[in-house]
One Martini backbone bead per residue (centre of mass of N, CA, C, O) as a GRO file, in nm:
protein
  124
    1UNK     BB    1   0.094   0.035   0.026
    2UNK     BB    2   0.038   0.357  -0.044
    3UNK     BB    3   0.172   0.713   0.080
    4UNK     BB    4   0.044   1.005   0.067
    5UNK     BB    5   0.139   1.326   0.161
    6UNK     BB    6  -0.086   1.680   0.108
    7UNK     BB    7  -0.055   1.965   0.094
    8UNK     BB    8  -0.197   2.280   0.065
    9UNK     BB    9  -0.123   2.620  -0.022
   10UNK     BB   10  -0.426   2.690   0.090
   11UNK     BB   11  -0.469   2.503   0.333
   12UNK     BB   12  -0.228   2.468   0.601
   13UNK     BB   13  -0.449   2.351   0.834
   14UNK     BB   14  -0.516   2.122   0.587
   15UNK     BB   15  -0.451   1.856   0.507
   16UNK     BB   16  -0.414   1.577   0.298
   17UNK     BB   17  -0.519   1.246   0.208
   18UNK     BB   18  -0.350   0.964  -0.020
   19UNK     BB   19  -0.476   0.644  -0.074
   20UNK     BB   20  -0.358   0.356  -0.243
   21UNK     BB   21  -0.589   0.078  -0.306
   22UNK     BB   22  -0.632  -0.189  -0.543
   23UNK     BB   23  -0.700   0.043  -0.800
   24UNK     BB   24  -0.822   0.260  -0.559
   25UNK     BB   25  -0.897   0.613  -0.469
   26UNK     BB   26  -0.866   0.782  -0.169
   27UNK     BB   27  -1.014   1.062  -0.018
   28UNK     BB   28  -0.897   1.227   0.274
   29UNK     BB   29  -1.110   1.488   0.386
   30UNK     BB   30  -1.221   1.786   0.479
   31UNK     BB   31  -1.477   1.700   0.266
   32UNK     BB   32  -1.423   1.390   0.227
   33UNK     BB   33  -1.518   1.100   0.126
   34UNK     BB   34  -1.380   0.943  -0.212
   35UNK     BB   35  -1.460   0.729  -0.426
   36UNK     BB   36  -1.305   0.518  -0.702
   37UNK     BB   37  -1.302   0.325  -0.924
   38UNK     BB   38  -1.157   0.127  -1.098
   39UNK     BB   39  -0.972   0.167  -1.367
   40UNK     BB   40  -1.098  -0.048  -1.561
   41UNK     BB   41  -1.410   0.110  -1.540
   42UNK     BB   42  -1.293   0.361  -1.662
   43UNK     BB   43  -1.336   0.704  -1.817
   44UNK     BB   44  -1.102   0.915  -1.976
   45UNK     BB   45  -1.134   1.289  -1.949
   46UNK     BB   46  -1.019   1.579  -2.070
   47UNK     BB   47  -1.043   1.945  -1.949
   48UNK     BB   48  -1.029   2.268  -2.013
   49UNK     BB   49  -0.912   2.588  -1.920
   50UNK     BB   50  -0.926   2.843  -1.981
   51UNK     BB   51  -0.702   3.125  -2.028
   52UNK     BB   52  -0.506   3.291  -1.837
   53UNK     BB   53  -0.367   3.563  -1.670
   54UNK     BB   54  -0.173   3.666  -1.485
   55UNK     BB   55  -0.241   3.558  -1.163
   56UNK     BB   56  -0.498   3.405  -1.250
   57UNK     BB   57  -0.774   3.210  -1.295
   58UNK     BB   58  -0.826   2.840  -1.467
   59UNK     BB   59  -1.054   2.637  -1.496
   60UNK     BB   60  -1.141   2.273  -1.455
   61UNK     BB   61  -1.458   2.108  -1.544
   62UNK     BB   62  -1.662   1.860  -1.502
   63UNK     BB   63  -1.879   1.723  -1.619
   64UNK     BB   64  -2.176   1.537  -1.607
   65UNK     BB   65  -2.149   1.255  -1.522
   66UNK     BB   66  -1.876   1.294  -1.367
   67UNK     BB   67  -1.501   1.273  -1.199
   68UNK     BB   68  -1.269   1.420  -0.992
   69UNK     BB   69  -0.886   1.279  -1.024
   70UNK     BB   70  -0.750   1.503  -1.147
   71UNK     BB   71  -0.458   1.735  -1.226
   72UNK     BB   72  -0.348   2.050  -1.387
   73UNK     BB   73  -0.115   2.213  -1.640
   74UNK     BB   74  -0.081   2.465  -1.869
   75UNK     BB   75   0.120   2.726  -2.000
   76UNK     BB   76   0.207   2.769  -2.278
   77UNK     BB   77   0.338   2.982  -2.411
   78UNK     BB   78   0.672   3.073  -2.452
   79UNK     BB   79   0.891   3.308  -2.445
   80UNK     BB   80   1.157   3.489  -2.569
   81UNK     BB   81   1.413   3.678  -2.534
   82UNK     BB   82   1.560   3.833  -2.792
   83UNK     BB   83   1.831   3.940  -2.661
   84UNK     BB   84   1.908   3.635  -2.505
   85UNK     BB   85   1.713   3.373  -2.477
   86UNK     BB   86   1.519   3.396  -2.227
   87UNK     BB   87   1.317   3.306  -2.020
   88UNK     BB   88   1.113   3.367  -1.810
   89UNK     BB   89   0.952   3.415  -1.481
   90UNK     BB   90   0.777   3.121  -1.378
   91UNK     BB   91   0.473   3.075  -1.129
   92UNK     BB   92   0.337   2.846  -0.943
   93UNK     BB   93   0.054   2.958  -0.742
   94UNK     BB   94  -0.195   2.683  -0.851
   95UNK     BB   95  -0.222   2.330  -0.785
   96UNK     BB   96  -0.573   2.236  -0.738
   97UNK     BB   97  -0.819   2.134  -0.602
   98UNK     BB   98  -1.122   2.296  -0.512
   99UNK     BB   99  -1.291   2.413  -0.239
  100UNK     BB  100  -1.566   2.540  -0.370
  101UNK     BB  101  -1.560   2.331  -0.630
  102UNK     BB  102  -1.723   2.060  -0.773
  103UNK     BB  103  -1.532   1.889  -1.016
  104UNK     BB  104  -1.260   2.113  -0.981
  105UNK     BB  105  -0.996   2.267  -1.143
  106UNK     BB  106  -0.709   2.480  -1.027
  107UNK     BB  107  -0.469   2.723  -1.232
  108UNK     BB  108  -0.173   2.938  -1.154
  109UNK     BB  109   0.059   3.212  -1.315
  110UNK     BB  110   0.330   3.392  -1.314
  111UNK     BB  111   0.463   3.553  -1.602
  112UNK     BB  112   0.204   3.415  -1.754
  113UNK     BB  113   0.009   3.400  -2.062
  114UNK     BB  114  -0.197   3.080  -2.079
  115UNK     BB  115  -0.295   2.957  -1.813
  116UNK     BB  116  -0.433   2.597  -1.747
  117UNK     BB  117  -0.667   2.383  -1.648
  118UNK     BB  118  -0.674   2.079  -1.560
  119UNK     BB  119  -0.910   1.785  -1.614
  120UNK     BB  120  -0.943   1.460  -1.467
  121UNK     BB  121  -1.229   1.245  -1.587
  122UNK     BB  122  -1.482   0.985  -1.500
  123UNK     BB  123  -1.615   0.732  -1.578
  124UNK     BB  124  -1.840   0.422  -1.436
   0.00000   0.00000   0.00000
């Protein structure tokens, strides 16, 4: 059996516990249990998040009859300085599941404009 403890950067006070077992994945959070089918018995669609500007936030929800398994975000285009041809410096400042948004990743970074959520939803 795998576990993972993940505290979210936005609830430093309630940490997130992630334990894997036997194929199904158990979330117990301040928010409740959550249980997901076998991988086996699931169909998997990614869903995007429109692109946000620099600084603000991403959402990126599951459609209905569907839920939320995992999630990330994609940067978009990063230009380079023409004139020493350096990438700028960007921050990832929020890339985790919703608070307060139920089947929704969101996700958010300074420096870049066009980061998007990315939100893996399943079908059981």
């Amino acid at each position: 059996m795998a576990r993972l403890t993940w505290t979210s950067p936005r609830t430093w006070t309630s940490p997130r516990t992630w334990t894997a077992l036997a194929g199904a994945l158990l979330v117990a959070a301040t928010y409740g249990l959550a249980t997901a089918p076998p991988a086996a018995a699931a169909t998997t669609t990614v869903v995007r998040g429109a692109p946000a500007a620099s600084g603000t936030v991403s959402t990126a929800t599951c459609p209905a009859d569907t839920f939320l398994i995992a999630g990330g975000f994609d940067l978009g285009r990063i230009a380079v300085d023409p004139t020493n041809g350096a990438a700028p410096a960007v921050l990832v400042t929020l890339n985790a599941p919703s608070t307060d948004r139920s089947n929704t990743w969101e996700a958010a970074a300074v420096g870049v404009d066009g980061a998007m959520a990315l939100a893996l939803c399943a079908t059981g």
